[in-house]
C-alpha positions as CSV (number, residue, x, y, z in Angstrom):
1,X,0.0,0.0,0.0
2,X,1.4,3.4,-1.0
3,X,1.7,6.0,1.5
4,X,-0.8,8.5,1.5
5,X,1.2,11.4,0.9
6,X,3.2,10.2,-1.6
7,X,-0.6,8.7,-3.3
8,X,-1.9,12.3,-2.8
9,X,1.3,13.8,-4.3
10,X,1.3,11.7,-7.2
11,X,-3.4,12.2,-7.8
12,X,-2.3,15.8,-7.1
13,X,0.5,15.3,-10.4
14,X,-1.6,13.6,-12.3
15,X,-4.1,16.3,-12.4
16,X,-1.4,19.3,-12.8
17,X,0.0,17.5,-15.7
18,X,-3.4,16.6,-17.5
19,X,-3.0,12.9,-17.9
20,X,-6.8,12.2,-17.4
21,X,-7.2,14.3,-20.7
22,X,-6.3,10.9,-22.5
23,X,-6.5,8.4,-20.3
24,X,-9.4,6.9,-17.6
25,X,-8.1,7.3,-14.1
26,X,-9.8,6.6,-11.1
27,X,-10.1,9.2,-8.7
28,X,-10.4,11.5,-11.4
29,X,-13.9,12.6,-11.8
30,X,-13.2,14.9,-15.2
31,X,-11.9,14.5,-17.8
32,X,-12.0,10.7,-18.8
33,X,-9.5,10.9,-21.8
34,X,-10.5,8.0,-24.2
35,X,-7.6,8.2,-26.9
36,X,-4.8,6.2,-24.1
37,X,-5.8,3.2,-21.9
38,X,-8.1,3.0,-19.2
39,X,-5.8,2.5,-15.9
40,X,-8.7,1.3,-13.7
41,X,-7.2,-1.7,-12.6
42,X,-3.3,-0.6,-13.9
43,X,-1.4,-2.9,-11.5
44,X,-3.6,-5.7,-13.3
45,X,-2.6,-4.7,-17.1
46,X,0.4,-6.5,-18.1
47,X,3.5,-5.1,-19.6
48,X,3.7,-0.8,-19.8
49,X,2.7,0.2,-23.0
50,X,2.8,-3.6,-24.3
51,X,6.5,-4.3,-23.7
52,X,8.1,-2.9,-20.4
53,X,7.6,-5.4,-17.6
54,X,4.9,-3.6,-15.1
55,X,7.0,-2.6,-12.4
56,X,7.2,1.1,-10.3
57,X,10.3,1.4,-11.4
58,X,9.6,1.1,-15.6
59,X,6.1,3.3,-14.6
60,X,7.6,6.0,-13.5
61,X,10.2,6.0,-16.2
62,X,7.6,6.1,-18.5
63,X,5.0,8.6,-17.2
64,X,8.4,10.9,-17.2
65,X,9.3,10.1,-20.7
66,X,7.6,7.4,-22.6
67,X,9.5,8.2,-25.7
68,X,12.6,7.2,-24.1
69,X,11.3,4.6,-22.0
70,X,9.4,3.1,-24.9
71,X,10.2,4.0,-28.2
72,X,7.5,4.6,-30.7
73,X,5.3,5.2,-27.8
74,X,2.7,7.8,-28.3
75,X,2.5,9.1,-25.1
76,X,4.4,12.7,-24.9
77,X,7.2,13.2,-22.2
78,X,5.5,15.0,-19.6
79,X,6.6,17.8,-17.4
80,X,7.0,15.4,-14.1
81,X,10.3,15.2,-11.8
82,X,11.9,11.9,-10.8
83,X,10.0,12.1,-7.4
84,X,6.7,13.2,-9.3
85,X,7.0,10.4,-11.7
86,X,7.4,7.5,-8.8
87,X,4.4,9.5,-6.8
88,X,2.4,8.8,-10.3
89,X,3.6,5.5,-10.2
90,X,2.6,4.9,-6.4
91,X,-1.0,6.7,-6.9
92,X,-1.5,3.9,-9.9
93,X,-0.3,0.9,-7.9
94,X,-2.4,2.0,-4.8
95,X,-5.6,2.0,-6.6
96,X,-6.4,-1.8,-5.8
97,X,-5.4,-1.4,-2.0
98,X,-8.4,1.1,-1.7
């Protein structure tokens, strides 16, 4: 179970960085972004972005930069600090513990 500041920091991210204008995220009433995945359920998806084993590490490293972390990925970098990137990562994990 994430702690939860660091969960609050990383909904709190999430929201300043827009991610829920493409993708489904729980917690986030508006908007529900359709054109990325839903991540209801992320720690139950399988690999990141169909190839990067599901870890918090490889999250993280992803929401930061997915063109890095995954390349070809269509997901922009986004405007997140390490620490902001693993509280993303920690909010997406905790979802199931709540």
């Amino acid at each position: 179970m994430a702690d939860p500041e660091t969960a609050r920091n990383g909904r709190e991210a999430i929201e300043r960085v827009g991610c829920a204008a493409c993708h489904e995220i729980p917690g986030i009433a508006w908007p529900k972004g359709r054109t990325g995945p839903s991540l209801v359920g992320f720690d139950d998806i399988g690999p990141i972005a169909g190839a990067l084993p599901n870890t918090p590490k490889n999250l993280a490293a992803f929401v930061r930069n997915a063109p890095v972390a995954r390349p070809g990925s269509a997901m922009p970098a986004m405007p997140l600090s390490e620490e902001e990137a693993r509280d993303v990562a920690a909010y997406l994990y905790g979802l199931d513990d709540e």
